[in-house]
N, CA, C and O atoms as a DFTB+ gen file, in Angstrom:
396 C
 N C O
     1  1      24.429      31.736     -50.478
     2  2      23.757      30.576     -49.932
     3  2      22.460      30.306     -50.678
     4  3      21.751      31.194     -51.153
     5  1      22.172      28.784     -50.749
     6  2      21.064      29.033     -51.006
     7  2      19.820      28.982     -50.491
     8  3      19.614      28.514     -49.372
     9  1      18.698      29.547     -51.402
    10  2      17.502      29.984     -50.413
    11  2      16.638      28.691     -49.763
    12  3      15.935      28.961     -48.789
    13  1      16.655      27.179     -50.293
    14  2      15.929      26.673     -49.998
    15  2      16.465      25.200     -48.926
    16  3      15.778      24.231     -48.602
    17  1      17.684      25.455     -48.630
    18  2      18.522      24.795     -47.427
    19  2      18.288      25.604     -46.327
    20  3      18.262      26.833     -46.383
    21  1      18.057      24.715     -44.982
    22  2      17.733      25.139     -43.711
    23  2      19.254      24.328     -42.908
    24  3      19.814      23.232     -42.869
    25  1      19.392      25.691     -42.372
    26  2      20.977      25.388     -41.856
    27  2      20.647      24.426     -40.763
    28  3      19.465      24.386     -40.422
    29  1      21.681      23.478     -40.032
    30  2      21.409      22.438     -39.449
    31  2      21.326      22.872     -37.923
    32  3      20.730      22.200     -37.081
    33  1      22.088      24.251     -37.611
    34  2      21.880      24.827     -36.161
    35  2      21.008      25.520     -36.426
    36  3      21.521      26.624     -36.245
    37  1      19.975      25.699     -36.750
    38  2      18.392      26.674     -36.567
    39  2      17.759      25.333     -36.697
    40  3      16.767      25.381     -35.970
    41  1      17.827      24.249     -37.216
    42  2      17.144      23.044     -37.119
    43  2      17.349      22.273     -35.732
    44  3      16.484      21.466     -35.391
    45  1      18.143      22.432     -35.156
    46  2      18.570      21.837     -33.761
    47  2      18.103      22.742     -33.110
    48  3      17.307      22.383     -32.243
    49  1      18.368      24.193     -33.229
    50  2      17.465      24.992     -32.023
    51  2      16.038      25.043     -32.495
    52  3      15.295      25.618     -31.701
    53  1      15.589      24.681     -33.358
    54  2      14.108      24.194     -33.446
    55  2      13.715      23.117     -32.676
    56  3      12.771      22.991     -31.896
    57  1      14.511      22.430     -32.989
    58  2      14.082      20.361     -31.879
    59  2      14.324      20.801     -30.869
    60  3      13.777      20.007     -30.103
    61  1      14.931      21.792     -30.087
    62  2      15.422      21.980     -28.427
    63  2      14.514      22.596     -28.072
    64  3      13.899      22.098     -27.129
    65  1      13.942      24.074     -28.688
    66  2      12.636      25.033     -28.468
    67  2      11.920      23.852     -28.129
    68  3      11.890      23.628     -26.919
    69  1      11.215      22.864     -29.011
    70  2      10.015      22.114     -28.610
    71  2      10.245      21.148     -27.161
    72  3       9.450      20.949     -26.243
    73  1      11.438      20.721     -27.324
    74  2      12.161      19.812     -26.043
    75  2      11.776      20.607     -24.819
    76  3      11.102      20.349     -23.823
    77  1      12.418      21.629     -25.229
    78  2      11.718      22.775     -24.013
    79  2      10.555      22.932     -23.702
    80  3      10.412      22.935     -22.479
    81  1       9.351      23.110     -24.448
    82  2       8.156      23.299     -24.276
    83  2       7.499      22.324     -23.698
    84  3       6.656      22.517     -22.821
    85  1       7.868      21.068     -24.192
    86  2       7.732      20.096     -23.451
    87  2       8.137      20.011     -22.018
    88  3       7.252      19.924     -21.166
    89  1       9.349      20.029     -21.689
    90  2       9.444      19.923     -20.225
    91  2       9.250      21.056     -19.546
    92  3       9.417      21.185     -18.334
    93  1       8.844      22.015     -20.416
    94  2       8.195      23.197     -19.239
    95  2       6.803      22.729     -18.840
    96  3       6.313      23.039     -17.753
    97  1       6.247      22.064     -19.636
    98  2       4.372      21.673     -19.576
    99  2       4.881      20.118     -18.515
   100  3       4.133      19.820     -17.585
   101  1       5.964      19.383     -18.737
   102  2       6.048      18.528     -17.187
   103  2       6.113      18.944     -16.233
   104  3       5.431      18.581     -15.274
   105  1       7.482      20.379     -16.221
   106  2       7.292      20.552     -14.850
   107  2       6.554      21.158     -14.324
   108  3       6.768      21.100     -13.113
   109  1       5.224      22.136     -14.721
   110  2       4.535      23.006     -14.702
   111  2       3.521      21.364     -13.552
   112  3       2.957      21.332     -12.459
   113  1       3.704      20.695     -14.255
   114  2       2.426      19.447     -14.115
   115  2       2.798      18.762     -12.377
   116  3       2.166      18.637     -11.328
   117  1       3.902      18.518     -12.769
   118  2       5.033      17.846     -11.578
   119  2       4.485      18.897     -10.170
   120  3       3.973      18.377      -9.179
   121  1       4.671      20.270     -10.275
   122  2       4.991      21.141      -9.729
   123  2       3.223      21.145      -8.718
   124  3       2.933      21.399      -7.549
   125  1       2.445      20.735      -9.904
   126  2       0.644      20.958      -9.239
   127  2       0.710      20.151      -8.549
   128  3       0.118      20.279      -7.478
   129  1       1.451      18.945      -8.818
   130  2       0.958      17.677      -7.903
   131  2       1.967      17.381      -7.079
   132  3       2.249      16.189      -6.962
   133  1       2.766      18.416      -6.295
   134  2       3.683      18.361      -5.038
   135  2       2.849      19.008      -5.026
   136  3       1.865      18.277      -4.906
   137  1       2.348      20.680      -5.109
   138  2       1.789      21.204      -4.398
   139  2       0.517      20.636      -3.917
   140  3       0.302      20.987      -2.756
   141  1      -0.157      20.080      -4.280
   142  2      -1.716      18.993      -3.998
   143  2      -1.123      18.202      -2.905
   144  3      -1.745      18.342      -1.852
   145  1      -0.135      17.434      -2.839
   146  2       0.647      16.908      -2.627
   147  2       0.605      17.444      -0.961
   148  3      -0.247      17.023      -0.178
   149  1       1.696      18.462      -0.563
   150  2       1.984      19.443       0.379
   151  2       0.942      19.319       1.121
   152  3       0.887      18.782       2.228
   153  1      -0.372      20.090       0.194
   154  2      -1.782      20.740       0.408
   155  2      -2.387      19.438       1.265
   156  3      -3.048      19.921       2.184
   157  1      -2.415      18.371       1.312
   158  2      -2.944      17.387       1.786
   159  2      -2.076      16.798       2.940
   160  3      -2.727      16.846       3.983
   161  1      -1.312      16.466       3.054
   162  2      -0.053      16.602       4.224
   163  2      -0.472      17.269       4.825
   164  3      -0.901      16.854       5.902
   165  1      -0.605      18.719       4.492
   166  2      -0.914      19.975       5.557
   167  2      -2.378      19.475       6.160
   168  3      -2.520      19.137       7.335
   169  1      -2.969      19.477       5.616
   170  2      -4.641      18.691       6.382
   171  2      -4.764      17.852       7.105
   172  3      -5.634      17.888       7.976
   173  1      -3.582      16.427       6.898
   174  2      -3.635      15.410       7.437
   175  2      -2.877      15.963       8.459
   176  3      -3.360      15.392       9.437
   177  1      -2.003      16.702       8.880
   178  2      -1.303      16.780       9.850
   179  2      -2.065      17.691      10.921
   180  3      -1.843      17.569      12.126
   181  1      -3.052      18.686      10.358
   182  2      -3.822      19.672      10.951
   183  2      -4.817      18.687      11.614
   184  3      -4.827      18.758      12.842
   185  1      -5.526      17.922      11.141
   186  2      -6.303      17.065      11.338
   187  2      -5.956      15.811      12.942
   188  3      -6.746      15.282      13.724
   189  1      -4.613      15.764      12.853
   190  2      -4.113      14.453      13.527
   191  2      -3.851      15.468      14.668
   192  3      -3.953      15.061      15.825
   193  1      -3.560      16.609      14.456
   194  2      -3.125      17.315      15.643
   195  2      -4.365      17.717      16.551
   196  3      -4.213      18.037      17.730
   197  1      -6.026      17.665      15.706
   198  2      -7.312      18.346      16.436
   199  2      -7.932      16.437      16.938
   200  3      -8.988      15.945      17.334
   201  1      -6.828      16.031      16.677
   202  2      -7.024      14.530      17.322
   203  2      -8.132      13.727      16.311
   204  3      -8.705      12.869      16.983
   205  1      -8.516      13.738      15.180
   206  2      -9.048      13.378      14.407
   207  2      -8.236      11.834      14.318
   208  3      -8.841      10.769      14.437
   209  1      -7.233      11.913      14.162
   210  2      -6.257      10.633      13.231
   211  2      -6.652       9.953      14.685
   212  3      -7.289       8.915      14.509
   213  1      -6.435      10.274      16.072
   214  2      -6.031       9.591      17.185
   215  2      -6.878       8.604      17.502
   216  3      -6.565       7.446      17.782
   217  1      -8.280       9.209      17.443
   218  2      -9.700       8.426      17.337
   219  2      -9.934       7.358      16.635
   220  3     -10.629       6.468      17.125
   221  1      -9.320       7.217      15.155
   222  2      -9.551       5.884      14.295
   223  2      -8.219       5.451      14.497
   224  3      -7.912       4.421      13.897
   225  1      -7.281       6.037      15.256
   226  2      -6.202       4.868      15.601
   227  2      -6.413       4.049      16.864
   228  3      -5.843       3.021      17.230
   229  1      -7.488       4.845      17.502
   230  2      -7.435       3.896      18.392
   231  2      -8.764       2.600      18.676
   232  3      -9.017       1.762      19.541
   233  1      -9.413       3.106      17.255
   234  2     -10.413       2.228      17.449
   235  2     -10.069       1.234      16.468
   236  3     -10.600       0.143      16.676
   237  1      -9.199       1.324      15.283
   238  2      -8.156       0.119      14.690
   239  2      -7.157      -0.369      15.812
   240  3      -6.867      -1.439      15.277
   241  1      -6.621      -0.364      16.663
   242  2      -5.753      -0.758      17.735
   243  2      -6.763      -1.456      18.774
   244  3      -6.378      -2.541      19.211
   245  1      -8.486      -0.791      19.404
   246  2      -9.029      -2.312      19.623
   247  2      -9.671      -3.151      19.046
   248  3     -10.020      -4.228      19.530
   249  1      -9.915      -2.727      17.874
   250  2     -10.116      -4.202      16.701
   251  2      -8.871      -5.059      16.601
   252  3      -9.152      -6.214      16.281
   253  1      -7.967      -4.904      16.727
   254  2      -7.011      -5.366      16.498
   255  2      -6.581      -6.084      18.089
   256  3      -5.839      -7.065      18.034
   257  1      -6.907      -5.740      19.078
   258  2      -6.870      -6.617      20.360
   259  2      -8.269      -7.637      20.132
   260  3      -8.079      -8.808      20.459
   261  1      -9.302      -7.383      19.737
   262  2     -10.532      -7.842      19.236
   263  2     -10.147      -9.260      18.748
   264  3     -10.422     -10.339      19.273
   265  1      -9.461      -9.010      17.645
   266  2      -9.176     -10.006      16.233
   267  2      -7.990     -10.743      16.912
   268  3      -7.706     -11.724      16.225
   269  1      -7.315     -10.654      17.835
   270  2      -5.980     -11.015      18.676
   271  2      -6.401     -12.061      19.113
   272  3      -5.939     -13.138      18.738
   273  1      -7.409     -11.953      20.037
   274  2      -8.526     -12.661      21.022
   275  2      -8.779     -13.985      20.507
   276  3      -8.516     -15.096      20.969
   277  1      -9.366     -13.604      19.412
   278  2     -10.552     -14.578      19.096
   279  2      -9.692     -15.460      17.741
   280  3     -10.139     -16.360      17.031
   281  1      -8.479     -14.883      17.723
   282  2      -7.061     -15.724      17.284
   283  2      -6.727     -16.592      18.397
   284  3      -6.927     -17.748      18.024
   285  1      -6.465     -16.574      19.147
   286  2      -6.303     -16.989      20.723
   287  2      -7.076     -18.270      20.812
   288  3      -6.744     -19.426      21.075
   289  1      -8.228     -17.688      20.507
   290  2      -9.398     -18.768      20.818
   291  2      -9.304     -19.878      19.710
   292  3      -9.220     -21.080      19.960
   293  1      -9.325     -19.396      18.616
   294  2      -9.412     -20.355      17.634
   295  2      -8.207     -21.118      17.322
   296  3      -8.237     -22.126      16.616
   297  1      -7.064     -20.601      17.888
   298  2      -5.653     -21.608      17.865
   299  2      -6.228     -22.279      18.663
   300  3      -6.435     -23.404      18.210
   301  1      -6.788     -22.060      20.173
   302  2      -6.877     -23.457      21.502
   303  2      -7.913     -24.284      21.012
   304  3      -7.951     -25.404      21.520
   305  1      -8.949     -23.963      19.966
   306  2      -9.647     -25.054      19.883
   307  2      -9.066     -25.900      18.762
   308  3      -9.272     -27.110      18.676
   309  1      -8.194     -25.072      17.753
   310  2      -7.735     -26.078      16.510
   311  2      -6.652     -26.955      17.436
   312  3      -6.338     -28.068      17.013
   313  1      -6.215     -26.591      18.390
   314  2      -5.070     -27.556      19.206
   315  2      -6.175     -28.767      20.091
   316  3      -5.756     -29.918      20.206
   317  1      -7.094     -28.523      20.478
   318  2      -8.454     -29.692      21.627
   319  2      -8.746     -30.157      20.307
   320  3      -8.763     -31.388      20.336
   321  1      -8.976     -29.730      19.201
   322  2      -9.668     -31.002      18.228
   323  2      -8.204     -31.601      17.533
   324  3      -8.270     -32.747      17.088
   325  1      -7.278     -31.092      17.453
   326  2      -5.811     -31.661      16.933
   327  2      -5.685     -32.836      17.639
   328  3      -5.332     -33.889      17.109
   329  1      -6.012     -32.687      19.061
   330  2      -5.846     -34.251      19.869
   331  2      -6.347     -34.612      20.179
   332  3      -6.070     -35.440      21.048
   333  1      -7.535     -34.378      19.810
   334  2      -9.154     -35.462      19.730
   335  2      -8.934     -36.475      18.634
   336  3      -9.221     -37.667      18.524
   337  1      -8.279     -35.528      17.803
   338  2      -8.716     -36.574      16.071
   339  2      -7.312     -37.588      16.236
   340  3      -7.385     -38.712      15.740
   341  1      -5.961     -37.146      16.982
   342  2      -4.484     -38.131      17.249
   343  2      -5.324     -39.207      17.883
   344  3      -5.256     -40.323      17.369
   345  1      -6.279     -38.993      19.159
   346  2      -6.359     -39.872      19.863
   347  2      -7.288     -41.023      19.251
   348  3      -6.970     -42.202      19.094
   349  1      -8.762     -40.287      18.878
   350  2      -9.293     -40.873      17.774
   351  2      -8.389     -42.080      17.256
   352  3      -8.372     -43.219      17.723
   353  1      -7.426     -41.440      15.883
   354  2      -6.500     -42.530      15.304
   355  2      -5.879     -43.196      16.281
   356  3      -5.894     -44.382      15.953
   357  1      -5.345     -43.062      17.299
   358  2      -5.091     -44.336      18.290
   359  2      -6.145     -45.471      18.615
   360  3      -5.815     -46.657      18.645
   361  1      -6.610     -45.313      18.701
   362  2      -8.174     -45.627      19.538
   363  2      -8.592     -46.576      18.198
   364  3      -8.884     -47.722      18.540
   365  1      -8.684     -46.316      16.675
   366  2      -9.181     -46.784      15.294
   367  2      -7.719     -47.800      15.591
   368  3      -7.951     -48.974      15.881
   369  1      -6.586     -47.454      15.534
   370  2      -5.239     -48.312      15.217
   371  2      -5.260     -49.324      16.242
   372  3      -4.809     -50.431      15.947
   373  1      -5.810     -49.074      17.650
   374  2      -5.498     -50.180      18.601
   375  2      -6.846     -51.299      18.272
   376  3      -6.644     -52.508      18.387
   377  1      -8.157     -50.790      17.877
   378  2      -9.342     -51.732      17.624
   379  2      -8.890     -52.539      16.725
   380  3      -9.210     -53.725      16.808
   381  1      -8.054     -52.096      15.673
   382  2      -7.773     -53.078      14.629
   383  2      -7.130     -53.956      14.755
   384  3      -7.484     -54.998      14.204
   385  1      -5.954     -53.928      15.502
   386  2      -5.050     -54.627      16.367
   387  2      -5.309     -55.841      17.580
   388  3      -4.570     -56.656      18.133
   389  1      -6.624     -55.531      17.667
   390  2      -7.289     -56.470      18.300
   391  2      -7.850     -57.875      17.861
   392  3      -7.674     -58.998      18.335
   393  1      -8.834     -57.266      16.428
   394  2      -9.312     -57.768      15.496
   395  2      -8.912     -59.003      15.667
   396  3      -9.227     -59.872      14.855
């Protein structure tokens, strides 16, 4: 054989070695950030259970009756000026009609 040809299977298990190295350094990566991942789950759930979560859910739930309200309110007045301004245009359409 000769000395300065590189056989084509030690050249392929060269490109696979690195292929490898590579996805060992993803999953190595993958692997930190489920565990971070987990690690934070576990807090949030520790947390919701010492009633932490329950407290800002329930003070987003009466902002949210809050903001309901004053939806409420501001539909009934956009509906009292909706038929102020119809009647209005009646009222402009019949003066002219007079004319």
């Amino acid at each position: 054989m000769a000395s300065g040809v590189e056989r084509p299977d030690l050249a392929a298990l060269h490109e696979l070695e690195q292929v490898l190295r590579h996805l060992e350094g993803e999953l190595a990566g993958w692997r930190r950030r489920a565990l971070s991942a987990e690690s934070r789950v576990e807090d949030m759930e520790a947390s919701a259970e010492a009633g932490a979560g329950g407290t800002r859910s329930r003070e987003l739930e009466e902002e949210n009756r809050t903001l309901f309200q004053r939806l409420e309110l501001a539909r009934g007045r956009v509906t009292d000026l909706l038929e102020r301004l119809r009647f209005l245009e009646q009222q402009g359409g019949n003066g002219e009609a007079e004319r």
